[in-house]
C-alpha positions as CSV (number, residue, x, y, z in Angstrom):
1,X,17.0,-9.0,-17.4
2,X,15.5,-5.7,-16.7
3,X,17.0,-4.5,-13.1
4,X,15.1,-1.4,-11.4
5,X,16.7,0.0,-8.4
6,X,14.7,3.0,-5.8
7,X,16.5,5.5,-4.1
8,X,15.9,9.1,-1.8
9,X,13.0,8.0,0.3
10,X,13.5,9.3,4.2
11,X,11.4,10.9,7.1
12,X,10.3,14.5,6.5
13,X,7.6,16.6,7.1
14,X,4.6,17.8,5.9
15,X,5.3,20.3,3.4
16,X,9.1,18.8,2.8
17,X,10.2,18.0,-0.8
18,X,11.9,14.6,-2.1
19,X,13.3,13.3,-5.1
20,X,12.6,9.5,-5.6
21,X,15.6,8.3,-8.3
22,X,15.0,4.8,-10.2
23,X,18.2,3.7,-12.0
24,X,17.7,0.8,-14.5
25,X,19.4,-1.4,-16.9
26,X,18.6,-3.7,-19.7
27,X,17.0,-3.9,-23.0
28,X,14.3,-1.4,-24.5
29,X,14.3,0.9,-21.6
30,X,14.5,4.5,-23.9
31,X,11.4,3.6,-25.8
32,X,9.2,1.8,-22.5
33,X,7.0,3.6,-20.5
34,X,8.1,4.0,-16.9
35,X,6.1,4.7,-14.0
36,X,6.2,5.0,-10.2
37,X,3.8,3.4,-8.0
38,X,3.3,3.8,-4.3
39,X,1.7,1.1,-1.4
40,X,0.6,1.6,2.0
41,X,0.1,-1.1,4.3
42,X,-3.2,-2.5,4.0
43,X,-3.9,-1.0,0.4
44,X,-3.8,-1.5,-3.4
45,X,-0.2,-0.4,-5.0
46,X,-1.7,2.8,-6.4
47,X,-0.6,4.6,-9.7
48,X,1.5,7.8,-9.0
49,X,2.8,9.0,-12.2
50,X,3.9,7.8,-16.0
51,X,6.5,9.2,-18.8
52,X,6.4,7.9,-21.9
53,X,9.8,7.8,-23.9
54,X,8.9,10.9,-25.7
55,X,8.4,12.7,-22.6
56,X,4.9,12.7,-22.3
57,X,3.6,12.3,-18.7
58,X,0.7,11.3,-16.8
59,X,-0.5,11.6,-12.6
60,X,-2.8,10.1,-10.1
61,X,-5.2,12.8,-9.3
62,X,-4.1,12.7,-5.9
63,X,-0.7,14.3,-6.8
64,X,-1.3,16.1,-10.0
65,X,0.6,19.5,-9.0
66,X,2.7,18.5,-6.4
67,X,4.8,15.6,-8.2
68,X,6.9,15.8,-11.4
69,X,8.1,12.7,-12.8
70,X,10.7,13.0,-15.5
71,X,13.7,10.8,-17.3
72,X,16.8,10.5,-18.8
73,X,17.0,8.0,-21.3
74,X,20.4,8.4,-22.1
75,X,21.3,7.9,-18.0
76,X,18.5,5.1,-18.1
77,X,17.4,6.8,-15.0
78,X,13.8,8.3,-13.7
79,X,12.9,10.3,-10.9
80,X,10.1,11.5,-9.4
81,X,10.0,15.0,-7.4
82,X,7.4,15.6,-5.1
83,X,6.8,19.0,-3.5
84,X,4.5,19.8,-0.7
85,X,4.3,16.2,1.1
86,X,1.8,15.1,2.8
87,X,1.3,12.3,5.5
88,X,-0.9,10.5,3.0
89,X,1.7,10.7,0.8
90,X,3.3,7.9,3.0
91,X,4.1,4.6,1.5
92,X,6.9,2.4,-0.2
93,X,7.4,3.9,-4.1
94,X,8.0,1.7,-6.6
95,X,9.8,2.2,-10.0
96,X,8.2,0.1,-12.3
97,X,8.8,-0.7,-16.3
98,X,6.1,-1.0,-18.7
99,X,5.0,-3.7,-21.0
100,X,6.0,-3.3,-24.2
101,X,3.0,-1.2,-26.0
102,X,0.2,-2.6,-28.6
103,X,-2.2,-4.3,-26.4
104,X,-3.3,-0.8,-25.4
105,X,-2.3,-0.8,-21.9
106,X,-3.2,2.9,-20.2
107,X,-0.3,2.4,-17.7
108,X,-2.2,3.9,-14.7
109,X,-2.6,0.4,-13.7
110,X,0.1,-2.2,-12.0
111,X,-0.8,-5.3,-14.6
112,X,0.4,-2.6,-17.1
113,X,3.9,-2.8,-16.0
114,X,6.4,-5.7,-16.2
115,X,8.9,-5.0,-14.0
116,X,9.5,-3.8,-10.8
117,X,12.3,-2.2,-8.2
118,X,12.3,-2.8,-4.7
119,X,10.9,-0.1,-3.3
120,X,12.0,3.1,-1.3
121,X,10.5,4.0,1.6
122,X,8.7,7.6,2.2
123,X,7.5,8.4,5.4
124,X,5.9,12.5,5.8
125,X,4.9,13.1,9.5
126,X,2.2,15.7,10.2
């Protein structure tokens, strides 16, 4: 029921700035955790960033300072800024929903989320 669509991934840069945009619909999406998740070929899908529905947020070492996720519950959208790209940075990002909470999931991990967009591609050349 839950539908998660990706969009503003491109070819920039190093240094360049994107904003990654995840609209979704269905149930319980202004109280679920949401969190983007990015996959290289030949890796693990690796955590990026969380928001809980209060607003409180969460990042992947690896882009604490450089990414800002934030939401709009009453838009049911997410987005994720990044700023200062680098070709690591490279990978398809995913938008993904989390499980419902009370099994105490961390959400910095992909088993923690339910559902899942189809990706947008980011590509940062050096």
């Amino acid at each position: 029921q839950v539908q998660l669509v990706e969009t503003g991934g491109g070819l920039v840069q190093a240094g360049d700035s994107l904003r990654l945009s995840c609209a979704a619909s269905g149930p319980t999406f202004t109280r679920n955790v949401m969190g983007w998740f990015r996959q290289a070929p030949g890796k693990e899908r690796e955590f990026v960033a969380a928001i809980r529905w209060n607003g409180v947020t969460s990042y992947a070492d690896s882009v604490k300072g450089r990414f800002t996720i934030s939401r709009d519950n009453p838009k049911n959208m997410v987005y994720l800024q990044m700023n200062n790209l680098k070709p690591e940075d490279t990978a398809a990002y995913y938008c993904a929903r989390g499980r419902n909470s009370g099994l105490g999931y961390t959400y910095e991990n992909a088993n923690d989320y339910s559902f899942w967009g189809q990706g947008t591609q980011v590509t940062v050349s050096s």
